[in-house]
C-alpha positions in Angstrom: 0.0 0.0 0.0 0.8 3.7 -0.9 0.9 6.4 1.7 -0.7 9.5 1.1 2.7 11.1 1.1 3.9 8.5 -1.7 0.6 8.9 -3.5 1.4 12.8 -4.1 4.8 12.2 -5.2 3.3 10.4 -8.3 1.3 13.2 -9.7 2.1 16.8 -9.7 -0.1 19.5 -8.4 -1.4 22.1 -10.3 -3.0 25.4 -9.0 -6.0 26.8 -10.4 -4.4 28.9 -12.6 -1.8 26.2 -13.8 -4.9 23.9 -14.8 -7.1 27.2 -16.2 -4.3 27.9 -18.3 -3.9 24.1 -19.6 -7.7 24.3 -20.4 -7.2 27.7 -22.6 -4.4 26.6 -24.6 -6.1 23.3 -25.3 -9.2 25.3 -26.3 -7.6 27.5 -28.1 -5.4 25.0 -30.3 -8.2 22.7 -30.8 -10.4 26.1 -31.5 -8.5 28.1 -33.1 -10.9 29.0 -36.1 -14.5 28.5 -35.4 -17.2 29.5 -37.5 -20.7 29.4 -35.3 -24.4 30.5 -36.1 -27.4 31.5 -33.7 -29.5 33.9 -32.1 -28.0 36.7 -30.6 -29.3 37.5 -26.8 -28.3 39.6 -24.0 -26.2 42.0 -25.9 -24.6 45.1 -23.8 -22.2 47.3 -25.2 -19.5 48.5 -22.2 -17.9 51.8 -21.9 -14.9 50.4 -22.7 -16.3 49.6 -26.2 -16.2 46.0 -25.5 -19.8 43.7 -26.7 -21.0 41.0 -24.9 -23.4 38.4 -25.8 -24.8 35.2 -26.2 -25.1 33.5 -28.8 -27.8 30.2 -28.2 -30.0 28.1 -30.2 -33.1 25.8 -29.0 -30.6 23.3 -27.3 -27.5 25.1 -26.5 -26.2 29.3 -25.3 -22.4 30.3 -25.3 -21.2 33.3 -23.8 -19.5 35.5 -26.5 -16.8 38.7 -26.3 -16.6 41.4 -29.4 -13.3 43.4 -28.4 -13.6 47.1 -29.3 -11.0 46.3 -31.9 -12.7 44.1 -33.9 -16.0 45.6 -33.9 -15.0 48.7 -34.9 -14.8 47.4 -38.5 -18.6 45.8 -37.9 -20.8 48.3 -39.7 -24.4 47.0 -38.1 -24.9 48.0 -34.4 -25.6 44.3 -32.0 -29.4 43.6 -31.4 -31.1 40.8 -29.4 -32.8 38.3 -31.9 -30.4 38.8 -35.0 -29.6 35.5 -36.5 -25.7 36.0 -37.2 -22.6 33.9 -38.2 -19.7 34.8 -35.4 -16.5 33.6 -36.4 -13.6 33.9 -34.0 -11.8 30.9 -31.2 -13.0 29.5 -28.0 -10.6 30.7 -25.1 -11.1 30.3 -21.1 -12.0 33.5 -18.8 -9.4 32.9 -16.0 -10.9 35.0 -13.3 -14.4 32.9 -14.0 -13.0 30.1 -14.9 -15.5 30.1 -18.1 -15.2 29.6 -21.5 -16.0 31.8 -24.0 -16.2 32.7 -27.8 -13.6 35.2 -28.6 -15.7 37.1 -32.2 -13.7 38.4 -34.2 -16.2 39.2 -37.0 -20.0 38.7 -37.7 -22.2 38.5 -40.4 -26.2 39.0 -40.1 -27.9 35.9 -41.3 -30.3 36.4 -44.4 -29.3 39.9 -45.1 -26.4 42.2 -46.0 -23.6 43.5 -43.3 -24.3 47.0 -45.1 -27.9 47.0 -45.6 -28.8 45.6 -42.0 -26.9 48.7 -40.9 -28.3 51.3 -43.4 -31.7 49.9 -42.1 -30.5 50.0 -38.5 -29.0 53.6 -38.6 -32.7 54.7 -40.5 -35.0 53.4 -38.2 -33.0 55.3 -35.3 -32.8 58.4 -36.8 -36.5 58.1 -37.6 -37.8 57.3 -34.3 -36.2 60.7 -33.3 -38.0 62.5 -36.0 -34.8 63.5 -37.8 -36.2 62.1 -41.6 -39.8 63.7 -41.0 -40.7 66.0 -43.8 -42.1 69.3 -41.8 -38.4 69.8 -40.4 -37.0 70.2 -44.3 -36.3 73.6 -44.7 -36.4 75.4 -48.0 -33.4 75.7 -50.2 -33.2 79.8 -50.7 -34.7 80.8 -54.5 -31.8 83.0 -55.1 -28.3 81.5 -53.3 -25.8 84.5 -52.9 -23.0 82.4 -51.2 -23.0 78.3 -51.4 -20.9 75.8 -49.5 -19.6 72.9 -50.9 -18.2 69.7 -48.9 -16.7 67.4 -51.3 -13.3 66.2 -51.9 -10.7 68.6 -53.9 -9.4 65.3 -55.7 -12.8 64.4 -57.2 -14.5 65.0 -60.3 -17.7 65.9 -58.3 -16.2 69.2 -57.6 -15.7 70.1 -61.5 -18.8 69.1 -62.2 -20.3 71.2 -59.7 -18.6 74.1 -60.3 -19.5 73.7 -63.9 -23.0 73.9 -63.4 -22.9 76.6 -61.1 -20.5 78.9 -64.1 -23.1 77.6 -66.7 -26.4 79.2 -64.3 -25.5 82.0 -62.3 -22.4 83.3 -62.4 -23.1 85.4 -59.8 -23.1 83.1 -57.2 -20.0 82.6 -54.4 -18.7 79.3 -53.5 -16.5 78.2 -50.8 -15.1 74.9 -50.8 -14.5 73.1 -47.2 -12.8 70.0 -48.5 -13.0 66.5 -46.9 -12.5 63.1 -48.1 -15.4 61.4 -49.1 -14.4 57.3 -48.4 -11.7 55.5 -46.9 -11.0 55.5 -42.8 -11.6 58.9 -41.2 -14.0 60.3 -44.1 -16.9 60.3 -41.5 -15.2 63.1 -39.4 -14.0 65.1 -41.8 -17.3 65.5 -43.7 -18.6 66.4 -40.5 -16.0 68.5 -39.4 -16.3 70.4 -43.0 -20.3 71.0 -42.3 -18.8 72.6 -38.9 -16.5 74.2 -40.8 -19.0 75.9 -42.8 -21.2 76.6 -40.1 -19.0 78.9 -38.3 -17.8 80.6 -41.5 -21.4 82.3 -41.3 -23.3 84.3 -44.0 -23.8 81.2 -46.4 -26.9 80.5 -48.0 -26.9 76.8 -48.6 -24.3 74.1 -48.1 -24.3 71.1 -50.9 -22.5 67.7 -49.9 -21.6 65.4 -52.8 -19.5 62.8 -53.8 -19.4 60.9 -57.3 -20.8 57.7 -57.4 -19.0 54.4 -56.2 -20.4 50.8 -54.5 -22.0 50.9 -51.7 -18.6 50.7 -49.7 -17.0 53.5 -51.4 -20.2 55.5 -50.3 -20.8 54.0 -46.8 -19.0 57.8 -44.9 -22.3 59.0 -45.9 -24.1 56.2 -44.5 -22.8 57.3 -40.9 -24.3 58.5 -38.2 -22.0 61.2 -37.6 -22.5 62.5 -41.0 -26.2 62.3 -40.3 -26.5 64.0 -37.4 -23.8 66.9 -38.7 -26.2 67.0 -41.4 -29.6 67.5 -39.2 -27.7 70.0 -36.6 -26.6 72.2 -39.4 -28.0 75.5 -39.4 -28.1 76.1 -42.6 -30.0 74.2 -45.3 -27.9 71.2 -47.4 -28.4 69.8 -50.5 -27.2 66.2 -50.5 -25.6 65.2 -54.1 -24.3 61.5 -53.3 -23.9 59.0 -55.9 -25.8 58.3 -59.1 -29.5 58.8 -59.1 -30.5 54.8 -58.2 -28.1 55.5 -54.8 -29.9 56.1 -51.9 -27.9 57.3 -48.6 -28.5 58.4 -45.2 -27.8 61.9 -45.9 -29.8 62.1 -48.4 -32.8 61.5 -45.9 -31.4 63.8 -43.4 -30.7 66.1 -46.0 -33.4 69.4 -46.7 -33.3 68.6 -50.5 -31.6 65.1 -51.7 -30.4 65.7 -55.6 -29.6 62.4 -57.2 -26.4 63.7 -58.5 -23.8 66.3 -57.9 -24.1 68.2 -60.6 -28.5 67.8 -59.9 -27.5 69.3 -57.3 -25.6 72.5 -57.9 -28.2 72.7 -60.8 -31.2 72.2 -58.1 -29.3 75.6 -56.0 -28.7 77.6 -58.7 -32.0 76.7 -60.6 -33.6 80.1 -59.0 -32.0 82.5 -61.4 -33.5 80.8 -64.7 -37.0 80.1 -62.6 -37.5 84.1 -62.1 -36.5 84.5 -65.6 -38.7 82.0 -66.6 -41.8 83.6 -64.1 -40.8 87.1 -65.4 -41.4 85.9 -69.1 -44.6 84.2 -68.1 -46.0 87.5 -66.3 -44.8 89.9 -69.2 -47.0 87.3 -71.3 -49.3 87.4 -69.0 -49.5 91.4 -68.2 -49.2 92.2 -72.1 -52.6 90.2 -72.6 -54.6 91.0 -69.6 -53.9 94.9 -71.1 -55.1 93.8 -74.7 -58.3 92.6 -73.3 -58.9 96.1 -70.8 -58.0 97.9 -74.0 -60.8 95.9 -76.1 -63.3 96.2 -73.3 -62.7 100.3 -72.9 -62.7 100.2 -76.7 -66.2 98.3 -77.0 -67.8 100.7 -74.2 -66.7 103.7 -75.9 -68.3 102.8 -79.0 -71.2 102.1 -76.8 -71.5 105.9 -75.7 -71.1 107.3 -79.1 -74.9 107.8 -80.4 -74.2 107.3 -83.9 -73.4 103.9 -83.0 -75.7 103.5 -80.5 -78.7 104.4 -83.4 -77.2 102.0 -85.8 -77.2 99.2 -83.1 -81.0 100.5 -81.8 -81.8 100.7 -85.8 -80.6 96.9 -86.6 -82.5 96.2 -83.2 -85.8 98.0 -84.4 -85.2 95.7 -87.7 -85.4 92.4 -86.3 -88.1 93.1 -84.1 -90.3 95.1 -87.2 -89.2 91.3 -88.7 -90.9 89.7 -86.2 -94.0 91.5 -85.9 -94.4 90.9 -89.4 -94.0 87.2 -89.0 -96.1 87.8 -86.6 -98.9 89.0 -88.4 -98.7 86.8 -91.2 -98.8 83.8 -88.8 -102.1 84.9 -86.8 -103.9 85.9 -90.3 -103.3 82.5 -91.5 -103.8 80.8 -88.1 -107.0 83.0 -87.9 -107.9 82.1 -91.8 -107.9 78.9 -91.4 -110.4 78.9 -88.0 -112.8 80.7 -89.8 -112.6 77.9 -92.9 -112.7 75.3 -90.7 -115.6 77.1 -88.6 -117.5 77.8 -91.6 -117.2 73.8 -92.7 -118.7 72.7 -89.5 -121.1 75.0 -89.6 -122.6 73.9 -93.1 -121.8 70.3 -92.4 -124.4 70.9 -89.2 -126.7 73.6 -91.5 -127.1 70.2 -93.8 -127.7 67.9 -90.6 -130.4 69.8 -89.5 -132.4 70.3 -92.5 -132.4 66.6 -93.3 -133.6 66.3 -89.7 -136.3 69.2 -90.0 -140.2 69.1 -90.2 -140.3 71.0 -93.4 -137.9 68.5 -94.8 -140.2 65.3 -93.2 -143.4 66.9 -94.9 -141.6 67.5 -97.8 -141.6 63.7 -98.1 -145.4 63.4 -97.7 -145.9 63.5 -94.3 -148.7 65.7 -92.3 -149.3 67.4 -89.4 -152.7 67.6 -87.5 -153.4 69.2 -84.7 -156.6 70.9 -83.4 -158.0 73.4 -82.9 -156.0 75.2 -80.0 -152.5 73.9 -81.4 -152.5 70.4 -80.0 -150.6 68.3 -81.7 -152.6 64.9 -82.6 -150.6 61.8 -83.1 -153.2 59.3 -81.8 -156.8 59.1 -82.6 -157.7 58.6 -78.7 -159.5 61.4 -77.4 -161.0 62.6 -81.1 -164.3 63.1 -81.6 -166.4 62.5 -84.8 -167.4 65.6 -86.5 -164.4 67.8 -84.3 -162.8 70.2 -86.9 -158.9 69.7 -87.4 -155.9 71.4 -89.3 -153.9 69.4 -91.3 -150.3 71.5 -92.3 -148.6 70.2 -95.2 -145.3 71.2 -97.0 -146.9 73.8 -98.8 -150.4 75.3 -97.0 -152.3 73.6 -94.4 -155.9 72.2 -94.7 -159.1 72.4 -92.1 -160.8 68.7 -92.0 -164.1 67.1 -90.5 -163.8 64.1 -88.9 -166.4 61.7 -90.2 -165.2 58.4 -88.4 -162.6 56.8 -85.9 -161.2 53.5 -86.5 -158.0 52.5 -84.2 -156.3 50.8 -86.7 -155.0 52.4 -89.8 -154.3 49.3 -92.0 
């Protein structure tokens, strides 16, 4: 049998940090490049710059660590519930005595690394209001003094200047150059806005940049440009890109142009629009007078009584017209009343004759009646030997009756 004394002579003893530092170079080795995907949760950005997260799925969580100099070149800011792909090593926590997944980059799952954080930075800026359109102010119609943040290298700058030569040369520029991509872009465009700012006495301040990828355009995608943008008091133009680019500033921006040179052309565009207004109200003026002058003309030839007769005398014309028409119609209406009265009347005259006593007799027929008038038209109540008149057609007759029989045939 062993003794406890021999027992520990056999194997060595570590200390906690001895066998803590065995575990992390083991893990580390074995881990040394590990590509993981999940569901970021409990995310919390430390002063020092530092994240720290978890990353879990249904099954499994593992505590993760995003030094400040690695996520500094991680464009999208870290959200609970983003699916991502971290890639970094496992390493050991020696004061916890935990493992933990060193990132050392991250990629959103299902979506871009730049669009998640072009989305991201948007939706922050438009909870605070800063992309709402009743705080755009307007661009000033006739620009005396325009600033221009853009870089000196660039051909944005000749092409802005061009546009401004070719529609008011009257206008002042002053250039507050800044680079407009790379590391450091961010602060300088900001910086030149500032610049600008507290020159004074400008008008409007355009930012532009030629176009590029979305990487070569990302400074403008910032949130320092954004906000240097929103704070500035006075109005900018954003000119970023080519017309199918889209940026942050040009959101924050008073007036987005879609490309530099739309831009300088958008500032400047207030010379040719009072040009264009003054043409359209000379147009306007000159006709509105010819039309006083016809009307003053036509009521002057209303007050001269020469002209007045003539009118009053082609007026007394058409109405003499219509009197006669007039009175040719109601002859002829009452002409033809009068016929058609005059037909009824003989059509009736005829009517009644054929219907008349006279007629009747005419055709041999009598009429007896005594003595007093009364005409007879039944032999009832006659006496034999009463005296009767009997009118014919032509003269009348004075009769005895000699006998009374009640039937004739």
């Amino acid at each position: 049998m062993y003794s406890l004394q021999n027992t520990s002579t056999l194997q060595s003893v570590l200390t906690v940090s001895e066998l803590t530092a065995q575990i992390r170079t083991l893990l580390e080795d074995v881990f040394e490049r590990v590509a993981v995907v999940g569901e970021v949760s409990n995310a919390k950005v430390y002063p020092s710059g530092h994240w720290y997260f978890s990353l879990k799925d249904r099954d499994a969580t593992i505590p993760c660590v995003c030094f400040k100099n690695a996520n500094q070149q991680i464009k999208f800011e870290l959200e609970d519930g983003l699916m991502v792909v971290a890639r970094g090593k496992l390493s050991v926590w020696p004061p916890r005595g935990a493992y933990q997944f060193v990132v050392t980059s991250l990629e959103p799952v299902g979506v871009g690394e730049w669009q998640l954080a072009f989305e991201q930075l948007r939706s922050k800026l438009e909870s605070e209001g800063l992309l709402d359109a009743s705080r755009k102010r307007p661009i000033p119609l006739l620009p005396r003094r325009i600033g221009v943040v853009t870089s000196l290298a660039g051909a944005a700058l000749q092409d802005i200047l061009s546009a401004l030569s070719r529609r008011n040369r009257n206008v002042e520029v002053i250039i507050s150059p800044a680079k407009v991509q790379g590391e450091g872009s961010p602060e300088e465009i900001a910086q030149a806005i500032a610049n600008l700012e507290q020159l004074g006495n400008l008008d409007v301040i355009l930012v532009a940049r030629g176009g590029g990828s979305i990487e070569d355009l990302w400074s403008f995608n910032t949130e320092i440009v954004a906000r240097a943008v929103a704070s500035s008091s006075i109005p900018i133009i954003s000119g970023v890109g080519h017309e199918v680019d889209l940026t942050i500033c040009d959101l924050v921006a008073d007036l987005r142009a879609p490309t530099p040179t739309a831009a300088a052309e958008l500032v400047a565009r207030g010379l040719n629009e009072l040009v264009e207004r003054w043409s359209n109200l000379s147009h306007r003026l000159a006709t509105r007078m010819e039309q006083i002058v016809s009307a003053a003309r036509r009521a002057t030839e209303r007050l001269d009584p020469t002209a007045s007769l003539l009118r009053y005398e082609e007026r007394l014309k058409r109405f003499s017209m219509r009197l006669s028409n007039c009175h040719q119609h109601s002859l002829r209406s009452v002409a033809a009343l009068v016929a058609a009265c005059t037909h009824r009347w003989r059509q009736n005259h005829e009517r009644l004759l054929a219907l008349g006593p006279l007629n009747v007799l005419g055709r041999g027929f009598a009429v007896i009646r005594k003595q007093d008038g009364t005409i007879i038209n039944t032999a009832a109540g006659i006496q034999v030997g009463e005296e009767l008149e009997v009118l014919l057609s032509n003269g009348k007759l004075k009769v005895q009756v000699k006998a009374i029989d009640d039937h004739w045939y």
